[in-house]
KEKOL-190835 format. One record per residue (C-alpha): x, y, z; residue number from 1. Coordinates in steps of 0.1 Angstrom, whole numbers, plus 5000, padded with zeros to 4 digits. Example, Ala and Ser with C-alpha at 12.3 -4.5 7.8 and 13.67 -1.06 7.14 Angstrom:
<nodes>
{xx 5123 yy 4955 zz 5078 resi 1};
{xx 5137 yy 4989 zz 5071 resi 2};
</nodes>
This chain:
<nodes>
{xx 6273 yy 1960 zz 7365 resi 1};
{xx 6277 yy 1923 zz 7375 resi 2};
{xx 6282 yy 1914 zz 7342 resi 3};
{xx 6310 yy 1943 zz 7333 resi 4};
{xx 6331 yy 1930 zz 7360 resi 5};
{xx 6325 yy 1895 zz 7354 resi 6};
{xx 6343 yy 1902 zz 7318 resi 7};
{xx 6371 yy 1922 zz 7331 resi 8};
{xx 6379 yy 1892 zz 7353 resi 9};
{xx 6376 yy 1867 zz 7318 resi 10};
{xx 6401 yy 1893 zz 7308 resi 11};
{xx 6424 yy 1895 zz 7332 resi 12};
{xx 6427 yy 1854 zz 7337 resi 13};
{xx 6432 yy 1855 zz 7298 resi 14};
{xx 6463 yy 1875 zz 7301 resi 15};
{xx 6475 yy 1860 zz 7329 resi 16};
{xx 6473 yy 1823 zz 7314 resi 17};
{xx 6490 yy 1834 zz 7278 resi 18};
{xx 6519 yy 1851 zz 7298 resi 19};
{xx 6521 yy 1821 zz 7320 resi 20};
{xx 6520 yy 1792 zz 7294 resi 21};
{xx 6541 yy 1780 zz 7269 resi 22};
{xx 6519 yy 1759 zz 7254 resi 23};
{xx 6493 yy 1772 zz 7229 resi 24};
{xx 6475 yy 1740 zz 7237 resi 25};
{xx 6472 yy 1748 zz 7272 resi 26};
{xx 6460 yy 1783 zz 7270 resi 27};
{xx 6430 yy 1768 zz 7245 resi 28};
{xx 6418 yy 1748 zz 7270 resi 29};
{xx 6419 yy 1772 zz 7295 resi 30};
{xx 6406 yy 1795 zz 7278 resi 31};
{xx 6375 yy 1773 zz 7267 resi 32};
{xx 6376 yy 1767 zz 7302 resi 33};
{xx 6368 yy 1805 zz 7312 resi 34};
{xx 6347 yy 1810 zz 7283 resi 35};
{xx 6323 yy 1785 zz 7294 resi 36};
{xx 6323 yy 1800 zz 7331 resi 37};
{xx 6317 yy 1839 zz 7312 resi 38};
{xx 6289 yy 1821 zz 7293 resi 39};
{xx 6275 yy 1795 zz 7317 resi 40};
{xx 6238 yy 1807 zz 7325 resi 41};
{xx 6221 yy 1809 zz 7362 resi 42};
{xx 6191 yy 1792 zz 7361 resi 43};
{xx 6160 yy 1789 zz 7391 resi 44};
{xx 6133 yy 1769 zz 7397 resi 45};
{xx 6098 yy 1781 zz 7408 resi 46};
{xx 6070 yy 1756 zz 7421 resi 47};
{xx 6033 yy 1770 zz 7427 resi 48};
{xx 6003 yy 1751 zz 7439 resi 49};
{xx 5967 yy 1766 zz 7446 resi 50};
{xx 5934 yy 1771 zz 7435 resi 51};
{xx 5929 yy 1775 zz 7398 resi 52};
{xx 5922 yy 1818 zz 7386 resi 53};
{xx 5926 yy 1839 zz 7360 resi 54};
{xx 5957 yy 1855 zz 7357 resi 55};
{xx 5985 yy 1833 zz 7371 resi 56};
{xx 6007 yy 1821 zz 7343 resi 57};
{xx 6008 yy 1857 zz 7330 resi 58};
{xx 6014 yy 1877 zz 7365 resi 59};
{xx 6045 yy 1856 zz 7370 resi 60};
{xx 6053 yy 1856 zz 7339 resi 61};
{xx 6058 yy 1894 zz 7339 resi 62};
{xx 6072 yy 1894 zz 7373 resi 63};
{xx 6099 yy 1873 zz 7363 resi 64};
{xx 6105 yy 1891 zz 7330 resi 65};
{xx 6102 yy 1930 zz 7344 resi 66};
{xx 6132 yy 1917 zz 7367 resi 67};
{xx 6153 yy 1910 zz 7339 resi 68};
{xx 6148 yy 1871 zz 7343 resi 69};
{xx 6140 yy 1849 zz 7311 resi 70};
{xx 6117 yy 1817 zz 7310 resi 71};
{xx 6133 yy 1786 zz 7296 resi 72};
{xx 6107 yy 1762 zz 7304 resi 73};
{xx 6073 yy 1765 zz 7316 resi 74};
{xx 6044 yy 1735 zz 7324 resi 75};
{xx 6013 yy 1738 zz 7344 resi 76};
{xx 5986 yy 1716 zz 7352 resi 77};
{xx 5949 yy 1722 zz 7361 resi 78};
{xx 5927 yy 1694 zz 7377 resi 79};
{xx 5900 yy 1689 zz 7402 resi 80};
{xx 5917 yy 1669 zz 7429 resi 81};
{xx 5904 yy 1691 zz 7458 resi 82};
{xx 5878 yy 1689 zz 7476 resi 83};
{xx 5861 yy 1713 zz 7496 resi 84};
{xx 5833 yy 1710 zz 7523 resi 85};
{xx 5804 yy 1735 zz 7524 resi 86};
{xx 5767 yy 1735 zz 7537 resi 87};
{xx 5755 yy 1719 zz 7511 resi 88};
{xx 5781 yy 1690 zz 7508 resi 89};
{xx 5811 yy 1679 zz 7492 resi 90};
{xx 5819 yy 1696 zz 7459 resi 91};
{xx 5854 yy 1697 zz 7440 resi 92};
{xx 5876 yy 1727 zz 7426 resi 93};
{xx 5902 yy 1731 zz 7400 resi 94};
{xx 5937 yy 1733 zz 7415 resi 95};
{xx 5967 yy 1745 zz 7394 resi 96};
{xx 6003 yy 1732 zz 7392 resi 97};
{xx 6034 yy 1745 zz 7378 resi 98};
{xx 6068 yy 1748 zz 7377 resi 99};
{xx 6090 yy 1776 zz 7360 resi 100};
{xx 6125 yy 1773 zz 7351 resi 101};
{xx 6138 yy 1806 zz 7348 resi 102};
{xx 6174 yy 1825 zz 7338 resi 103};
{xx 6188 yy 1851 zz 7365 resi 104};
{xx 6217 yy 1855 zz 7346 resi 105};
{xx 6208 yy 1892 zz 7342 resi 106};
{xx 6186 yy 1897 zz 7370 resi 107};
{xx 6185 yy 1936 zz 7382 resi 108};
{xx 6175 yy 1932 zz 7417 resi 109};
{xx 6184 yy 1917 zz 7446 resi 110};
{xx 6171 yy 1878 zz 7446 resi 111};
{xx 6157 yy 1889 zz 7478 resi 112};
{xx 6132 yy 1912 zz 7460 resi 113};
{xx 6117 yy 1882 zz 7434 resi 114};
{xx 6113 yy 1860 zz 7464 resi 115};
{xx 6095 yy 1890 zz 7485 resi 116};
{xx 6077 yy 1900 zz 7454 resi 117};
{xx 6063 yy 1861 zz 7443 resi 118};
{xx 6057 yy 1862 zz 7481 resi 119};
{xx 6032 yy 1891 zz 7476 resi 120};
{xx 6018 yy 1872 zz 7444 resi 121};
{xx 6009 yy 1840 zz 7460 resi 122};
{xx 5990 yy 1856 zz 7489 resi 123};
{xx 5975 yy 1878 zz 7464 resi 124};
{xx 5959 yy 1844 zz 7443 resi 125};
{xx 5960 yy 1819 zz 7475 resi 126};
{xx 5989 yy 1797 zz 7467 resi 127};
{xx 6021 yy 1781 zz 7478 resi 128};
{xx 6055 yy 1783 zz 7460 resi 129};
{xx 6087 yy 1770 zz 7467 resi 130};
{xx 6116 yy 1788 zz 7445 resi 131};
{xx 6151 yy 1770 zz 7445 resi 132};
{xx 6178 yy 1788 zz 7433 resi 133};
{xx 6208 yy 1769 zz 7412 resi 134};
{xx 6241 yy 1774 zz 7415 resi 135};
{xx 6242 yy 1778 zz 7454 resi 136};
{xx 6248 yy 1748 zz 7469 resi 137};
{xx 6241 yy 1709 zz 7457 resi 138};
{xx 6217 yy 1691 zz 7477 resi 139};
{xx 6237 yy 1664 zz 7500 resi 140};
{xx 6216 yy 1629 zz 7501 resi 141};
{xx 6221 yy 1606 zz 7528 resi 142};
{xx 6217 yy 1567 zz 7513 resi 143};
{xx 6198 yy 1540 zz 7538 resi 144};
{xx 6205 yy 1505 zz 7533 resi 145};
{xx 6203 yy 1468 zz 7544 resi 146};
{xx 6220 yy 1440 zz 7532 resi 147};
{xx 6205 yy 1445 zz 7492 resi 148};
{xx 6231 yy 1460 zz 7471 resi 149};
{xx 6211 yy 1467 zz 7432 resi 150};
{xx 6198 yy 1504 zz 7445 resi 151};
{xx 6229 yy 1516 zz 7465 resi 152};
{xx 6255 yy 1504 zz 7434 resi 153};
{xx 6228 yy 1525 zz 7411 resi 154};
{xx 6224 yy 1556 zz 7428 resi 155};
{xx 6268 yy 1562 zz 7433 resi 156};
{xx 6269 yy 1551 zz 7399 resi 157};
{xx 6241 yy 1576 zz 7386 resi 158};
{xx 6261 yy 1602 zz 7405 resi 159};
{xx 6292 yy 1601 zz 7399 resi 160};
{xx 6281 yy 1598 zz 7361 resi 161};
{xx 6268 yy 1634 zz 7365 resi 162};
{xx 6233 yy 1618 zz 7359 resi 163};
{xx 6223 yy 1626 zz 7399 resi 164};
{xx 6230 yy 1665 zz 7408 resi 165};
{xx 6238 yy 1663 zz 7439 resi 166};
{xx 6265 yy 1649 zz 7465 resi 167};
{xx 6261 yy 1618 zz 7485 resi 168};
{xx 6270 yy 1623 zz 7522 resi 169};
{xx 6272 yy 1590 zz 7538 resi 170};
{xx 6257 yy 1562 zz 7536 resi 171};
{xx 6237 yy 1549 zz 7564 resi 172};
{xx 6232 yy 1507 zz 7572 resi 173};
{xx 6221 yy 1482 zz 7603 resi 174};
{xx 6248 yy 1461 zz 7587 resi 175};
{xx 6285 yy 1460 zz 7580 resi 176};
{xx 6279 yy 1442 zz 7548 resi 177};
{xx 6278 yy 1468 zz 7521 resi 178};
{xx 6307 yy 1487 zz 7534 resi 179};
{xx 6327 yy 1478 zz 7507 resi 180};
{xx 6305 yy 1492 zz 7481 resi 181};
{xx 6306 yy 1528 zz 7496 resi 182};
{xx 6349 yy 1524 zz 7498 resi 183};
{xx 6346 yy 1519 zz 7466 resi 184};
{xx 6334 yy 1552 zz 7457 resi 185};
{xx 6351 yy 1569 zz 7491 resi 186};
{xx 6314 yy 1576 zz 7506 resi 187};
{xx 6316 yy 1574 zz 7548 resi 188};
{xx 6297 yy 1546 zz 7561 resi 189};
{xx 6279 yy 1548 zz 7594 resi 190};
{xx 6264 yy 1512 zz 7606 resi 191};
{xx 6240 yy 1517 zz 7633 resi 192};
{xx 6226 yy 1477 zz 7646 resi 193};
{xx 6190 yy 1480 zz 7655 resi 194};
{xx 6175 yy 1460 zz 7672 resi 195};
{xx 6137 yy 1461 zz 7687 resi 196};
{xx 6152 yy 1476 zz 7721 resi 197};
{xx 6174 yy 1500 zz 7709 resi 198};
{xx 6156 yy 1515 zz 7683 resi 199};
{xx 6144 yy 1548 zz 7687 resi 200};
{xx 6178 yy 1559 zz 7711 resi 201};
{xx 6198 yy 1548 zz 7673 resi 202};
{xx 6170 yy 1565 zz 7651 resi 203};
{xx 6184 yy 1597 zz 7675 resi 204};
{xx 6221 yy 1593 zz 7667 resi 205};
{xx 6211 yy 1588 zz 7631 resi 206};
{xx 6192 yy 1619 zz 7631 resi 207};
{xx 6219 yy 1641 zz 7649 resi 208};
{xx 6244 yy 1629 zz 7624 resi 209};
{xx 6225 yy 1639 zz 7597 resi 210};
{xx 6219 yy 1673 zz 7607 resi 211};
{xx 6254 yy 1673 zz 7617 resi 212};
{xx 6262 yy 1669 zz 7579 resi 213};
{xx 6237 yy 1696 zz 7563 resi 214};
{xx 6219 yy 1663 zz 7548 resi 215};
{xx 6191 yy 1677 zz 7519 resi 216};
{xx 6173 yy 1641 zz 7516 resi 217};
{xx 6172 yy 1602 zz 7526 resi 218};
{xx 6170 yy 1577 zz 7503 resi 219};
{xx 6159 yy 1543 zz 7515 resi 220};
{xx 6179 yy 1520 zz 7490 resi 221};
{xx 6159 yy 1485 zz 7504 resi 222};
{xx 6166 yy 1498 zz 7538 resi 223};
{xx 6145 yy 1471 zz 7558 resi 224};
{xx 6142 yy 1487 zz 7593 resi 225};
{xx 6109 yy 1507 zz 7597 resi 226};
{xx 6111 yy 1541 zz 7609 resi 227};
{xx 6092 yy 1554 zz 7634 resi 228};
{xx 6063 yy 1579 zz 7635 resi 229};
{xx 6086 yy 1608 zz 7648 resi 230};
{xx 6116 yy 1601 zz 7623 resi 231};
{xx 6090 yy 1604 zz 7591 resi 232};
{xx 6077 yy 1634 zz 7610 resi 233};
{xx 6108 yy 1652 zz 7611 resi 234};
{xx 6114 yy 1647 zz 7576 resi 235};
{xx 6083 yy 1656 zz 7556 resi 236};
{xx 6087 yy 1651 zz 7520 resi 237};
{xx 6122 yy 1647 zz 7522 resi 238};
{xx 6126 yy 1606 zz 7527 resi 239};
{xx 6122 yy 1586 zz 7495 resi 240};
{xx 6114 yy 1545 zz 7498 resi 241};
{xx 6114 yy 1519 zz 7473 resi 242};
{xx 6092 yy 1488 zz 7475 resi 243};
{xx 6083 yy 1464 zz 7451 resi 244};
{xx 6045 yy 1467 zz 7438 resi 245};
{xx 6029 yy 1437 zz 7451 resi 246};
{xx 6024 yy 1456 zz 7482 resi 247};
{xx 5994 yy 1453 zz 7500 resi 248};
{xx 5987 yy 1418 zz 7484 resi 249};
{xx 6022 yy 1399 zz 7494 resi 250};
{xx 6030 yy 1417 zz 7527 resi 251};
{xx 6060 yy 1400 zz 7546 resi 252};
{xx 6088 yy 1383 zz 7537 resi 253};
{xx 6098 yy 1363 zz 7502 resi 254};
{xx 6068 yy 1386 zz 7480 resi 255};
{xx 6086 yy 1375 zz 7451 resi 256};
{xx 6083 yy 1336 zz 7465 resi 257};
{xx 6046 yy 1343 zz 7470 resi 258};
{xx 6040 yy 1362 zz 7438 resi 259};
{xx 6054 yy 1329 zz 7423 resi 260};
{xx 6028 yy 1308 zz 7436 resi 261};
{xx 6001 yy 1324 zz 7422 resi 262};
{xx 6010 yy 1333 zz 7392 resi 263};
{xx 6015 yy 1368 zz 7388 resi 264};
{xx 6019 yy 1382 zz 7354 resi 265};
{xx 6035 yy 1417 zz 7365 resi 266};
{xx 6058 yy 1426 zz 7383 resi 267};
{xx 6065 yy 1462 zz 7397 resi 268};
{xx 6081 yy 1488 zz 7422 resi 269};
{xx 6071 yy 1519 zz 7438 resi 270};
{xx 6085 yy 1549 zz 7449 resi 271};
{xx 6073 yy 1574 zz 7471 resi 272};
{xx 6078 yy 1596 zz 7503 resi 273};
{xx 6078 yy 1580 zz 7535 resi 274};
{xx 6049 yy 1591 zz 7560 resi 275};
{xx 6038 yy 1581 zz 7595 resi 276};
{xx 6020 yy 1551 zz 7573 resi 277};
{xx 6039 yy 1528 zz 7569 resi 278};
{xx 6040 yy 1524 zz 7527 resi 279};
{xx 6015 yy 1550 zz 7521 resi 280};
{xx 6031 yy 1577 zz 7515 resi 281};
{xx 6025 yy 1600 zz 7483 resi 282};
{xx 6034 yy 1582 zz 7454 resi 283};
{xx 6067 yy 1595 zz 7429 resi 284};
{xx 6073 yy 1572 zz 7406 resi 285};
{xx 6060 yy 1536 zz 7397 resi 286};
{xx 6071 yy 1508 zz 7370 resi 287};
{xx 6058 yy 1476 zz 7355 resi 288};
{xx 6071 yy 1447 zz 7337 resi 289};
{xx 6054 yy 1419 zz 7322 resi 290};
{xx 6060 yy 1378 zz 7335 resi 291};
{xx 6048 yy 1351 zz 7324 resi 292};
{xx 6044 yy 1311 zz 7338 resi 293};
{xx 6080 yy 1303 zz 7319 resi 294};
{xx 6094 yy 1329 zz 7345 resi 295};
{xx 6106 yy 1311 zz 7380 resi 296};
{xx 6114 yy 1327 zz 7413 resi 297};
{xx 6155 yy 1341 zz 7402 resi 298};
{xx 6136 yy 1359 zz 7372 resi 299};
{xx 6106 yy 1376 zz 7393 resi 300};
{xx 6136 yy 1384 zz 7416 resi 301};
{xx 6160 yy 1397 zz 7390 resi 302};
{xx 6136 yy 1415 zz 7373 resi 303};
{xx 6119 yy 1430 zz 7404 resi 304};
{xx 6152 yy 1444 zz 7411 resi 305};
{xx 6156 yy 1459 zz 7380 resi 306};
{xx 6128 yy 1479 zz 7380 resi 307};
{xx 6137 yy 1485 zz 7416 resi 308};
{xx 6165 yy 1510 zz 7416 resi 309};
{xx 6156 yy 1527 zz 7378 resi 310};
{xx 6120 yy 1536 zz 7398 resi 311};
{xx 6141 yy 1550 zz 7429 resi 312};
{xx 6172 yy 1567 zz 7407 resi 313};
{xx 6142 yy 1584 zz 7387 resi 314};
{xx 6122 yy 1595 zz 7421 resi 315};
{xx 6154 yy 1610 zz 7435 resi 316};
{xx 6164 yy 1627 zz 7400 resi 317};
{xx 6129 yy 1641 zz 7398 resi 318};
{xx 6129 yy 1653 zz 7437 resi 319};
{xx 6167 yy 1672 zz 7431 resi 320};
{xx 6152 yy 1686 zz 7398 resi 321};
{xx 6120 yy 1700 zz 7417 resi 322};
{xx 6101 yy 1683 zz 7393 resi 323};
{xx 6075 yy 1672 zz 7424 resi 324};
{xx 6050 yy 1690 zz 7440 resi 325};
{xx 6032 yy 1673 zz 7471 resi 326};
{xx 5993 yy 1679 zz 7470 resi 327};
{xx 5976 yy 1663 zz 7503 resi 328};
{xx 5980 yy 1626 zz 7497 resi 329};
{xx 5993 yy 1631 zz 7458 resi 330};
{xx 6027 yy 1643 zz 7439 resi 331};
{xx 6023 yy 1661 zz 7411 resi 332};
{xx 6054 yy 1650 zz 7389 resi 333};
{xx 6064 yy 1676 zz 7362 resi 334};
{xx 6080 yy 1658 zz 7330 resi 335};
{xx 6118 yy 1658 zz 7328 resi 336};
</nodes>
């Protein structure tokens, strides 16, 4: 029925747009326009995590397809990365991963009914799901930063090239300095000074404007204030920091001035979700690149940055794709 009316709208527009225009050229595009919209397909992403059985790929499988709903893409992934205590000791199990990306174009239920259905599934085999739905809303980031520029200028870039699905709120600093970079691409800027006294009454303010603006996820771009215990808690598995990979071995400040002196021959970044541990979060995404003795200080730096905010853009793009899933200390990271 959806889909009847959904034509006899395409049809209606048609008419009105070829009695209303003069130009044949204009009506073509419109009308490509429309055709795209009549064609353009609904798709959804399913997430499940839990013990490995027999039976789960093809249970959801035909769950999905007796509700009308076609599979594009489908990976999973089996491992033994759990353990479990008994009498007799330690001992591990298989645990299984995957992510469906499904068409509900032609659904013939309610969306309600899949999500109560899966429900029934997961408890039935012992496993989690999350089941995101496109077309309904695009996540709305929130962008920390400091006084370092290379991740913020990557990330508005990376979105407003269509690259990043998703919309950037604000941006959020302890400095004035990079308010001309957010300008430029008409993001609101919020600075909020910190200092060791103030703290955790700012951390509030920055968390009530957030909520204020229905913000999806933070993005640490280099943002160089620590958060506290009860800020990471309040955002579980929805903060993503960027360091650079020397981390623990050149803690402090100048890494890159340290890595230097004795004479690395990698260089790296990491990106993962902040946690109550301060860089130990569950690792996303993670890159290399190979130095040498001819290299100086300006190259480890220039190079470090590099790999800097291509590891974070492809962390965030993978967390808006729900291409992660978060197992204990671990992420499972689905291939784009």
């Amino acid at each position: 029925m959806a889909t009847i009316f959904g034509a006899q709208r395409f049809i209606i527009q048609l008419r009105h747009i070829t009695k209303a225009s003069s130009s044949g050229l204009l009506c073509r595009r419109q009308f490509a326009g429309l055709a795209n919209e009549a064609n353009a397909t609904k798709e959804a992403r399913l997430l499940l995590a839990g013990p490995d059985a027999s039976g789960i790929v093809a249970s959801f499988s035909h769950l999905l397809f007796s509700r009308g709903c076609g599979i594009v893409d489908c990976t999973s992934e089996s491992s033994e990365i759990d353990a479990k205590v008994d009498k007799r000791g330690q001992h591990s199990r298989r645990m299984f991963f995957q992510r469906i990306l499904f068409d509900y174009s032609n659904v013939s239920v309610e969306r309600d009914v899949i999500e109560d259905e899966i429900n029934d599934l997961c408890v039935r085999f012992g496993m989690e799901s999350q089941l995101s739905w496109g077309g309904d809303k695009r996540r709305r980031i929130a962008i920390f930063v400091s006084k370092y520029d290379h991740c913020l200028w990557e990330l508005l870039l990376r979105q407003r090239a269509g690259e990043l699905d998703c919309e950037i709120a604000m941006v959020i600093s302890s400095h004035e300095k990079l308010r001309h970079v957010a300008d430029t691409f008409d993001i609101p800027y919020h600075v909020f000074p910190i200092t060791k006294d103030n703290k955790l009454e700012q951390e509030e303010k920055q968390i009530s404007l957030i909520e204020q603006h229905n913000v999806d996820l933070l993005v640490l771009a280099r943002y160089m204030q620590i958060l506290s215990p009860s800020f990471c808690s309040r955002f579980q598995n929805q903060i993503i920091n960027i360091h650079h990979s020397f981390l623990p071995a050149f803690r402090g400040g100048s890494p890159y001035h340290k890595a230097h002196e004795r004479g690395v021959k990698l260089v790296g970044a990491t990106a993962h979700y902040a946690t109550t541990e301060l860089d130990e979060g569950p690792i996303i995404e993670q890159d290399i690149m190979r130095v040498s003795h001819r290299d100086d200080v300006k190259d480890l730096v220039r190079k470090g940055r590099t790999l800097e905010k291509t590891c974070l853009t492809n962390a965030v793009k993978a967390h808006l794709d729900d291409r992660i899933i978060t197992h204990r200390s671990k992420c499972i990271v689905f291939a784009e």
